[in-house]
C-alpha positions in Angstrom: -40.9 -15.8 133.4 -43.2 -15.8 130.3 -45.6 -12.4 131.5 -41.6 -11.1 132.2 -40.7 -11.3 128.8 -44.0 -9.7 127.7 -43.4 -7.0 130.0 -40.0 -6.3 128.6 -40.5 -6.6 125.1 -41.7 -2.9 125.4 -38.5 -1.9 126.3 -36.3 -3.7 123.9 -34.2 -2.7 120.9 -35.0 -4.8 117.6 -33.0 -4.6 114.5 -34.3 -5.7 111.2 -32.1 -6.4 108.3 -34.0 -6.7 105.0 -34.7 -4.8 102.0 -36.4 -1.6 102.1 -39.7 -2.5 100.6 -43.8 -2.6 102.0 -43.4 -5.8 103.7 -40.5 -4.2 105.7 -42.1 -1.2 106.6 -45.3 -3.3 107.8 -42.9 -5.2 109.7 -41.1 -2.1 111.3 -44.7 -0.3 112.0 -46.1 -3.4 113.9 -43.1 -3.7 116.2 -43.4 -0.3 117.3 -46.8 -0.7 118.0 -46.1 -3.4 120.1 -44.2 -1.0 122.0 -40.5 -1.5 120.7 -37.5 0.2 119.9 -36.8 -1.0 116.5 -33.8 0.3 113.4 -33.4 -1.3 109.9 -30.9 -1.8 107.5 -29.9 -3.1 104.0 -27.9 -4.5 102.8 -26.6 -6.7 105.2 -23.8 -5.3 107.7 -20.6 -6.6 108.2 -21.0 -6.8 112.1 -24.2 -7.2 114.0 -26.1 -4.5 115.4 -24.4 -2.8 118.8 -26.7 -2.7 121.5 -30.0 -4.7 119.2 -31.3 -7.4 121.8 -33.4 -8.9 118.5 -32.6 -8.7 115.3 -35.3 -10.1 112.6 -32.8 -10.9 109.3 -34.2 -11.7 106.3 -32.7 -14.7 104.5 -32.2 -13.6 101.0 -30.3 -16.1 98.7 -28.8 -13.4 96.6 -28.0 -12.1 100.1 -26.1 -15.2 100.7 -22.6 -13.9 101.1 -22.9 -11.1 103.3 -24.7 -13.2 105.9 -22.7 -15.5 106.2 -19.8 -13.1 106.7 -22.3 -12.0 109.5 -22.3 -15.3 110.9 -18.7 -15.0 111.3 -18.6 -11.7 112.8 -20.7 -13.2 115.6 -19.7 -11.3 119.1 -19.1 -13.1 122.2 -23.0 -13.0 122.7 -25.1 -12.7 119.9 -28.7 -11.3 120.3 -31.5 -12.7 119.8 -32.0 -14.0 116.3 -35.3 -14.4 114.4 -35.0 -15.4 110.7 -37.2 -14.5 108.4 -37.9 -17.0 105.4 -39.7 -17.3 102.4 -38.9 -20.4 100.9 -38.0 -23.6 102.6 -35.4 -24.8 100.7 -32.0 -26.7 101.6 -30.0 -23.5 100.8 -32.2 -21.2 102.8 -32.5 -24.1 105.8 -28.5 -24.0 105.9 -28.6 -20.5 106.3 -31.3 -20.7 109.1 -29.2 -23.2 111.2 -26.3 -21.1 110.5 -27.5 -18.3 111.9 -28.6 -19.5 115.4 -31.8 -18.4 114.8 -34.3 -19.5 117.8 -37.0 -18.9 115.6 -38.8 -18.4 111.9 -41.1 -15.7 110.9 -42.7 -16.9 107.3 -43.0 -14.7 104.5 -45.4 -12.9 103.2 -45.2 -11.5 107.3 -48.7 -11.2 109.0 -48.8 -9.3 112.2 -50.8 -12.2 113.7 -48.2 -14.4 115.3 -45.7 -11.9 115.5 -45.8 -11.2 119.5 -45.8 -14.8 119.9 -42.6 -15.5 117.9 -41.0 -13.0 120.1 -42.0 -13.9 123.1 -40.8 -17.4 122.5 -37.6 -16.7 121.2 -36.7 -14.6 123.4 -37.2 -17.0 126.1 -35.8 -19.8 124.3 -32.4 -17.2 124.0 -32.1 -16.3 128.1 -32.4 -20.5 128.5 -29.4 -20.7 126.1 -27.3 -17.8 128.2 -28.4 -19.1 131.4 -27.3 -22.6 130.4 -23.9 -21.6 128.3 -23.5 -19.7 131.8 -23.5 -22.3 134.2 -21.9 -24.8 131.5 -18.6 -21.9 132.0 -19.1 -21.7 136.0 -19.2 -25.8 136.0 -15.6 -25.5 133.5 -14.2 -23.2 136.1 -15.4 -25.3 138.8 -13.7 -28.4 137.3 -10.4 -26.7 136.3 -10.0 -25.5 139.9 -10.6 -29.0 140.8 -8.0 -30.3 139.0 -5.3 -27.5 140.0 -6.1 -28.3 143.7 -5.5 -31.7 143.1 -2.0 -31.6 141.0 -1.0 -29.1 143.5 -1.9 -31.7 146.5 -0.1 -34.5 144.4 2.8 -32.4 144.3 2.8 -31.8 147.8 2.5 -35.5 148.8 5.6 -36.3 146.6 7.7 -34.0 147.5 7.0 -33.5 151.2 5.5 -37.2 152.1 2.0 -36.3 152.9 -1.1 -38.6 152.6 -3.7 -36.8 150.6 -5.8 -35.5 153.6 -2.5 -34.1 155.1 -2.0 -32.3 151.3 -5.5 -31.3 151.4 -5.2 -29.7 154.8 -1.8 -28.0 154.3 -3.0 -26.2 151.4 -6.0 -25.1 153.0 -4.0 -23.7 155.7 -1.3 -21.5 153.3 -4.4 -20.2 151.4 -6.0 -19.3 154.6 -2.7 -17.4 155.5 -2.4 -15.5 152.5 -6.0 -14.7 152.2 -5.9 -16.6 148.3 -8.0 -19.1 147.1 -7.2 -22.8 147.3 -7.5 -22.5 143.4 -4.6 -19.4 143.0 -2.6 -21.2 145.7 -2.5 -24.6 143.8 -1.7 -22.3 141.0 1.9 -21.0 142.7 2.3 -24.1 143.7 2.2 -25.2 140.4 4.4 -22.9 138.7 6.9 -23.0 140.8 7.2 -26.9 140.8 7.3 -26.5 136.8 10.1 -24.0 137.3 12.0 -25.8 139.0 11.8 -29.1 137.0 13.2 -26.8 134.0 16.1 -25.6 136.2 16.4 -29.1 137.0 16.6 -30.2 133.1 18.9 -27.1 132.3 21.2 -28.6 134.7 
């Protein structure tokens, strides 16, 4: 995975937000030699980058406002997030963890290093998709789960069946109808809830 992500970096689009000045353009020169696609901006945006895979953001104190609107603006994924410090105080720390940054560049920036900090963060970032991914297919798993099981609970009380028998029937009807058991227990559901209203209107 590791020479993967080396091989990539090439390829990628980096976005670094900090003020126009020589350790920027340093910063901006390396990357490219390294073989990436890389934009700047200052002052910070109110969004993050469309399309950036990594963006390098410098935590500026005076600065401190407009990232954390940032922060807020976060998209359903954020990229890649590298923070770039140069003090390691409480107030810049708290913006650090704020940010979800997966790793720290130090200040003043040295191109020895660099490579390595992206390499690892990137890595670190497709662990944390790859997990928030399976943590969302294990939800879905578990709420399908449950809806199967209401639905064969309703089933048993209101036709008699023993829980196999439940089971069995609704496997059958979502067979017939070419649904899941998941969108079955689903109708089944709704329409039990329907007509318990009806029943209270009454």
């Amino acid at each position: 995975m590791g020479i993967q992500i080396l091989k990539d970096l090439r390829g990628l689009r980096l976005h670094v937000i900090h003020p126009p000045d020589e350790e920027r353009a340093g910063l901006v020169e390396h990357l490219r030699r390294i073989g990436c696609m890389v934009d700047n901006t200052w002052p910070v945006p109110p969004e993050w980058p469309q399309n950036a895979d990594i963006v390098l953001l410098a935590i500026e104190q005076d600065a401190r406002v407009p990232i954390q609107k940032l922060f807020k603006s976060a998209p359903e994924t954020r990229p890649t997030i590298i923070a770039i410090v140069g003090y390691e105080n409480p107030s810049t720390l708290q913006l650090v963890l704020e940010s979800g940054a997966v790793a720290v560049v130090e200040r003043p920036i040295r191109p020895f290093g660099l490579l390595t900090n992206l390499t690892i963060a990137r890595s670190l970032w497709m662990e944390r998709e790859e997990t928030a991914r399976r943590l969302k297919k294990l939800e879905r798993k578990l709420t399908g789960i449950q809806k199967i099981q209401k639905a064969k609970t309703i089933l048993m009380e209101g036709q008699g069946l023993g829980e196999e028998e439940a089971y069995q029937s609704l496997r059958r009807q979502a067979m017939a109808k070419r649904v899941s058991m998941e969108e079955l227990a689903v109708a089944i559901i709704n329409a039990n809830d329907l007509l318990n209203f009806r029943a209270r209107g009454d």
